[in-house]
One Martini backbone bead per residue (centre of mass of N, CA, C, O) as a GRO file, in nm:
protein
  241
    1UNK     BB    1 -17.517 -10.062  -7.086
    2UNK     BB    2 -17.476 -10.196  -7.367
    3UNK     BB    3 -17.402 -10.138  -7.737
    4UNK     BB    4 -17.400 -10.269  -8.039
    5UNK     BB    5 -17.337 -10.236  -8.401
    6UNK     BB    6 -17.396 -10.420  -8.687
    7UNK     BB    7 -17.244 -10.375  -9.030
    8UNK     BB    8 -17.306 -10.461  -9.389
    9UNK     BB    9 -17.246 -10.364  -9.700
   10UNK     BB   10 -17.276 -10.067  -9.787
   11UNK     BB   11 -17.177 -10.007 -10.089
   12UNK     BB   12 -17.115  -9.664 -10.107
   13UNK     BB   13 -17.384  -9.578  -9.875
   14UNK     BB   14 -17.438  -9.280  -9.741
   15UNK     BB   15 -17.726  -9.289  -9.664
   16UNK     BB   16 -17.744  -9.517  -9.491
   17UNK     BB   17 -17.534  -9.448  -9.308
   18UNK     BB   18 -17.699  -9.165  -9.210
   19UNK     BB   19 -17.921  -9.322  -9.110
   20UNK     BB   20 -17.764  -9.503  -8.862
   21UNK     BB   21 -17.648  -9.283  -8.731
   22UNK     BB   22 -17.928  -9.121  -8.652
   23UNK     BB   23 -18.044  -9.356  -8.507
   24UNK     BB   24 -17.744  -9.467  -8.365
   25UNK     BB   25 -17.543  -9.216  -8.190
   26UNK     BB   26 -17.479  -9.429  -7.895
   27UNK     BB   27 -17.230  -9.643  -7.917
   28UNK     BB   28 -16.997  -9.840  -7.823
   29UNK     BB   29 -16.997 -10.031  -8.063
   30UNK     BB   30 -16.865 -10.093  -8.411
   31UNK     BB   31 -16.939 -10.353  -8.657
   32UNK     BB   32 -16.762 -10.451  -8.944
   33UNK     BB   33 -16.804 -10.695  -9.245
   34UNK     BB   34 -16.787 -10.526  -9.505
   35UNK     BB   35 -16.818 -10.403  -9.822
   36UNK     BB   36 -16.744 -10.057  -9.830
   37UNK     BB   37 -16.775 -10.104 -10.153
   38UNK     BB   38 -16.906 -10.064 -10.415
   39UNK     BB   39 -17.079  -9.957 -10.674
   40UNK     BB   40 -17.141  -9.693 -10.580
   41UNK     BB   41 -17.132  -9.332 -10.503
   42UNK     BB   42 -16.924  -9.297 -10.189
   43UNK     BB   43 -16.648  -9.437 -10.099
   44UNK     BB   44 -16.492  -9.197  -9.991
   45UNK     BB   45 -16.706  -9.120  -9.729
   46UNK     BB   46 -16.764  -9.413  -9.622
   47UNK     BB   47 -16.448  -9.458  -9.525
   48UNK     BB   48 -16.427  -9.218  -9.323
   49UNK     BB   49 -16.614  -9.299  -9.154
   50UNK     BB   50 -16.544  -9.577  -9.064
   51UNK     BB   51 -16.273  -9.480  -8.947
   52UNK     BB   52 -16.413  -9.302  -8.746
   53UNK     BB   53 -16.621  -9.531  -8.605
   54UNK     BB   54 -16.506  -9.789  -8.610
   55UNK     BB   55 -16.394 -10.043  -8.427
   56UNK     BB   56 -16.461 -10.307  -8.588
   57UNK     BB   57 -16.320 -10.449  -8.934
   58UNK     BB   58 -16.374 -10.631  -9.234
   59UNK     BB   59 -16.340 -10.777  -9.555
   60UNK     BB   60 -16.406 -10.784  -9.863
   61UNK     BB   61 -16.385 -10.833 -10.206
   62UNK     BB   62 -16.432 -10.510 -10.279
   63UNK     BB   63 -16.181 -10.434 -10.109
   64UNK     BB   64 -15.967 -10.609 -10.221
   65UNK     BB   65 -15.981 -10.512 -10.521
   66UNK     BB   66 -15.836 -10.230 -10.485
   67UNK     BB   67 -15.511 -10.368 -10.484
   68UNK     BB   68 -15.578 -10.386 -10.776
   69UNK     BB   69 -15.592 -10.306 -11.122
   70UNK     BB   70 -15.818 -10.552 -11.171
   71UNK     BB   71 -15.901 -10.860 -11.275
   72UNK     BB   72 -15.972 -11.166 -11.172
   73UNK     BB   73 -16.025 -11.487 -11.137
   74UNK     BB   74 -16.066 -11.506 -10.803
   75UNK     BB   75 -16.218 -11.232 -10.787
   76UNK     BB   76 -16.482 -11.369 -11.050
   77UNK     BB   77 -16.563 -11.658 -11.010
   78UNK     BB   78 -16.866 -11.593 -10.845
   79UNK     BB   79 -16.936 -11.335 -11.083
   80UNK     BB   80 -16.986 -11.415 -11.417
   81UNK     BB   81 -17.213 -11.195 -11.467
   82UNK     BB   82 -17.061 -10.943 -11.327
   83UNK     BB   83 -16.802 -10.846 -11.403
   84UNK     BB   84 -16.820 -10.587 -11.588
   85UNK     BB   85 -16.966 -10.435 -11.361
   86UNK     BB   86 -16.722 -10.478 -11.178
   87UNK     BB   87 -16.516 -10.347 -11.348
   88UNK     BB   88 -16.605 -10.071 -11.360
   89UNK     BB   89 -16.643 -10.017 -11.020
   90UNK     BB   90 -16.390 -10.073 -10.950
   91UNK     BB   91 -16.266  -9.856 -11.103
   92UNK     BB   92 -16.401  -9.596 -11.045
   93UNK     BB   93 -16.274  -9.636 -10.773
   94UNK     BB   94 -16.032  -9.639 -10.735
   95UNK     BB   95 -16.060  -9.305 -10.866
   96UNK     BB   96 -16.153  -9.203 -10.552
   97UNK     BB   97 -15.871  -9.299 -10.462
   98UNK     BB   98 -15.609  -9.358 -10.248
   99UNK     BB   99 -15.354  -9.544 -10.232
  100UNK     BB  100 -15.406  -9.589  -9.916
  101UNK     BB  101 -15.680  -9.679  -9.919
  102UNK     BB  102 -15.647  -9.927 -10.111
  103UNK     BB  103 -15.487 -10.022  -9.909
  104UNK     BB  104 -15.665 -10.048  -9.654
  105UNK     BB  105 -15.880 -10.230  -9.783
  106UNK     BB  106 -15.690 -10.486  -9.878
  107UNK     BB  107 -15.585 -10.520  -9.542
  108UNK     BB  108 -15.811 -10.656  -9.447
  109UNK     BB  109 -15.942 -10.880  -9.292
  110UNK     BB  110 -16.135 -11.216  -9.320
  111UNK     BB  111 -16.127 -11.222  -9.001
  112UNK     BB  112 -16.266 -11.201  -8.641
  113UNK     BB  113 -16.171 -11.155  -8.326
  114UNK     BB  114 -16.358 -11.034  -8.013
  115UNK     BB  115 -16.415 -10.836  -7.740
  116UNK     BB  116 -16.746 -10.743  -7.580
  117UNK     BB  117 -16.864 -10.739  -7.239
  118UNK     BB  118 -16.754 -11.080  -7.273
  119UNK     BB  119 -16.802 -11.105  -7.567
  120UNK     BB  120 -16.748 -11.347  -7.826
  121UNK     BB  121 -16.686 -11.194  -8.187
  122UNK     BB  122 -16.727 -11.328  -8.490
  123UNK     BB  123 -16.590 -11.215  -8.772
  124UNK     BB  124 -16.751 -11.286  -9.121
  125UNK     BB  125 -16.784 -11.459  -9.418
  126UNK     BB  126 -16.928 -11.560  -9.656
  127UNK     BB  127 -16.849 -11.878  -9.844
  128UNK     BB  128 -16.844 -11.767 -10.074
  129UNK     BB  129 -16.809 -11.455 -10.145
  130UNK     BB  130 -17.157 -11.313 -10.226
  131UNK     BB  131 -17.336 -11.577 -10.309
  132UNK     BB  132 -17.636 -11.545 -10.345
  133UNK     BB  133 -17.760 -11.844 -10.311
  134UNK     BB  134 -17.599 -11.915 -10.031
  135UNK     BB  135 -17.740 -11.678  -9.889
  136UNK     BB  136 -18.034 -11.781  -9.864
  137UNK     BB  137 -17.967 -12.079  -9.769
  138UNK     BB  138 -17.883 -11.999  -9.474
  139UNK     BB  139 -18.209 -11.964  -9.365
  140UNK     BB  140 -18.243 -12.291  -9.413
  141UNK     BB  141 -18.004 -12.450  -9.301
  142UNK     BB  142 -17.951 -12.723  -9.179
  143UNK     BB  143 -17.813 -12.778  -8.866
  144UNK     BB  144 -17.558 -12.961  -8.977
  145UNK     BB  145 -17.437 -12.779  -9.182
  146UNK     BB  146 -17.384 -12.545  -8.964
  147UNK     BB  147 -17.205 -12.736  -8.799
  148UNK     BB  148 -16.998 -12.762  -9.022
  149UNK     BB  149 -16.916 -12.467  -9.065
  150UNK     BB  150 -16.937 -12.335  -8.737
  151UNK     BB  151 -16.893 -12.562  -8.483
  152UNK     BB  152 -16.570 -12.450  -8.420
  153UNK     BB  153 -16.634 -12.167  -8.350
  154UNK     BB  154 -16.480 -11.958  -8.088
  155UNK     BB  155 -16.770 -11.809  -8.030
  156UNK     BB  156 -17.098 -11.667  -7.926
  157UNK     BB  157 -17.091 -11.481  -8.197
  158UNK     BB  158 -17.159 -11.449  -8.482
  159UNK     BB  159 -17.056 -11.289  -8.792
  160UNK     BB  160 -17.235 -11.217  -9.115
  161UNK     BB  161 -17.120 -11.159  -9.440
  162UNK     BB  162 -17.225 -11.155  -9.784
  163UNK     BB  163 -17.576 -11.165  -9.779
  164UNK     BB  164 -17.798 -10.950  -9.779
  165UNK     BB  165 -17.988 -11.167  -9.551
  166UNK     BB  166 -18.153 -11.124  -9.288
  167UNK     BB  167 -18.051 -11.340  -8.991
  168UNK     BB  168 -18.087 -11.595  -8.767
  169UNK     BB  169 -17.877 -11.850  -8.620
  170UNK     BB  170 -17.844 -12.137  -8.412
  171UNK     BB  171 -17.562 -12.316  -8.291
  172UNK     BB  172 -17.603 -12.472  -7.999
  173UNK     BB  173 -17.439 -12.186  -7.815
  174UNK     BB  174 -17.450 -12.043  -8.093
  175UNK     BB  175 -17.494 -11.721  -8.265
  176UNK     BB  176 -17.582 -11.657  -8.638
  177UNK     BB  177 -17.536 -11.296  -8.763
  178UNK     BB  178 -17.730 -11.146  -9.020
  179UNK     BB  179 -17.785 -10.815  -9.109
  180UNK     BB  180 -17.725 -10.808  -9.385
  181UNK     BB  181 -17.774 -10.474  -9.546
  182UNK     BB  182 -17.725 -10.145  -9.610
  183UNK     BB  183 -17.659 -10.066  -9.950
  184UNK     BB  184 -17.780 -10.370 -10.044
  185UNK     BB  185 -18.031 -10.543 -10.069
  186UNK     BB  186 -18.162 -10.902 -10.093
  187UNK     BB  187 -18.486 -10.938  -9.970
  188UNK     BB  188 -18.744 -10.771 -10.066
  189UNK     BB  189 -18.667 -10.495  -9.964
  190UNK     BB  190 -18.504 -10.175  -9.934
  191UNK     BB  191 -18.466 -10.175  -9.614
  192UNK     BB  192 -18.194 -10.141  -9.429
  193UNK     BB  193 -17.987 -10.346  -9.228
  194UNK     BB  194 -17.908 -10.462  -8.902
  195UNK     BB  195 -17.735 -10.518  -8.575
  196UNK     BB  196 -17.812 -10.542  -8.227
  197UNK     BB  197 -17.648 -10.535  -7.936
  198UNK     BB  198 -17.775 -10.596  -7.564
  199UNK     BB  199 -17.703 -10.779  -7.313
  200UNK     BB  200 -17.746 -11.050  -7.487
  201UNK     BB  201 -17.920 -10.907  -7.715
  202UNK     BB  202 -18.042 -10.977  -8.061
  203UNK     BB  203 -18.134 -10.764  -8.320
  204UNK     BB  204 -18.293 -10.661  -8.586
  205UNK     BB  205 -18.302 -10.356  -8.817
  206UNK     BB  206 -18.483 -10.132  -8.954
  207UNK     BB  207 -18.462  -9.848  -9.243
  208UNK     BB  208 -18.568  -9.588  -9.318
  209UNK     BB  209 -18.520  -9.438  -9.637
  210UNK     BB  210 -18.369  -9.255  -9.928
  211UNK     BB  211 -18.258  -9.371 -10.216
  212UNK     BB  212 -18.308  -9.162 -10.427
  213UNK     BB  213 -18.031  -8.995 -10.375
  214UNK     BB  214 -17.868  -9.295 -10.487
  215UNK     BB  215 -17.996  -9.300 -10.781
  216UNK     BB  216 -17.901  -9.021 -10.880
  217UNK     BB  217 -17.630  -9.102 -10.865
  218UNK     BB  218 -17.586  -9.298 -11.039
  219UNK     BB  219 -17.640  -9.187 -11.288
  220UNK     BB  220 -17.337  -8.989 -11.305
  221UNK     BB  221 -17.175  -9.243 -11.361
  222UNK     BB  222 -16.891  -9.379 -11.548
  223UNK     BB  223 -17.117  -9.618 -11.659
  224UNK     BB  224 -17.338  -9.824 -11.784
  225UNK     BB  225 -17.667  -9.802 -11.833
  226UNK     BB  226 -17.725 -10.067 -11.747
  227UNK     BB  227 -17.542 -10.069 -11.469
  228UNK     BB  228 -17.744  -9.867 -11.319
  229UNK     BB  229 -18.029  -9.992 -11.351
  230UNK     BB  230 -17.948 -10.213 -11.186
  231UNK     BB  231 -17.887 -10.087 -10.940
  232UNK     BB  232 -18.147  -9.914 -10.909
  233UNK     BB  233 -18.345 -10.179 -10.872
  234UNK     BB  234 -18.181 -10.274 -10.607
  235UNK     BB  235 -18.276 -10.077 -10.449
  236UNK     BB  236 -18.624 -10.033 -10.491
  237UNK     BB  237 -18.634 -10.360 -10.431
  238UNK     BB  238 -18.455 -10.565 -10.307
  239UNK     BB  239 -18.322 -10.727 -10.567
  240UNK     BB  240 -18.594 -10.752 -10.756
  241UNK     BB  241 -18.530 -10.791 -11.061
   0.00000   0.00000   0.00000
């Protein structure tokens, strides 16, 4: 039996990934969707995790934003509400990584295709990346939609990040997997989703883990307290706030 482990959206949330390594200890491949940091409390612990454990992995916009300096127009375009809270997020992980980190992580590809046990899977992420709208839609999106966007694409699984809200959807002989978010869920539950494959069938299952331990860790960080207390309502409630 083979089985693949798939997870994204991190975003630098060591607990919710202690809980995933301690859930699923000896899986053959795992497959990351990207952003591994941002917002979060533990950036380079969950990097460094990362790069010792993932098989495959592509980067997500706030893998991105490491290699900049700034922020800049095409980096919070589809972001205008949270700019202010991303400009903070942003410096602060920044200066807890190293030069050589921050630069792979701006180098990670933005999509890719991969085969394990035969199955030909592409990792990509919901364009515009991140956008909470978009993400909510594709789980109702109507099946010619998702064949204009996706019917293209020569992989047995599509492999989705950047919605936070896990969803399963066929698109004639192709499935794609949106596993949600690992460390900030956005479906109104708290608990992080992930997406098991295993001998041609595809599962999400949820974690329950203890988010106080990462709340209380933001709570440290130096942010704007209204952008601590937005990051940790969207712990408590899965999104919900």
């Amino acid at each position: 039996m083979t089985r693949v482990i798939i997870f994204g959206d991190l975003h630098a949330n060591w607990e919710a990934l202690l809980a995933l390594q301690q859930a699923e200890r000896r899986p053959d491949a795992v497959l990351c969707l990207g952003d591994i940091v941002g917002y979060g409390p533990d950036p380079k612990r969950c990097l460094d995790a990362v790069r010792a454990s993932v098989t495959h992995l592509i980067g997500g916009v706030h893998d991105r934003a490491m290699g900049k300096d700034s922020l800049t127009t095409d980096a919070t375009k589809d972001f205008s509400r949270d700019e202010d809270l991303l400009e903070a997020s942003w410096t602060h992980t920044r200066s807890m990584l190293s030069a050589e980190e921050r630069t792979y992580l701006a180098s990670l590809p933005t999509q890719l295709t991969v085969e394990v046990a035969g199955t030909r899977f592409h990792l990509t992420r919901l364009m515009p990346d991140d956008l909470e709208s978009e993400s909510r839609v594709l789980v109702t999106m109507p099946q010619a939609q998702l064949r204009e966007r996706f019917g293209d694409v020569e992989a047995d699984i599509i492999l989705l990040g950047g919605t936070h809200v896990p969803a399963l959807r066929q698109v004639g002989d192709r499935l794609i997997v949106c596993p949600g978010s690992l460390g900030l869920p956005r479906y109104g539950v708290p608990d992080p989703t992930f997406a098991a494959w295993q001998d041609g069938r595809v599962q999400v299952h949820h974690l329950h883990y203890h988010p106080q331990h990462t709340i209380r860790k933001l709570s440290l960080l130096p942010l704007p307290p209204e952008y601590v207390l937005r990051l940790q309502s969207i712990l408590q409630t899965g999104g919900l706030e």
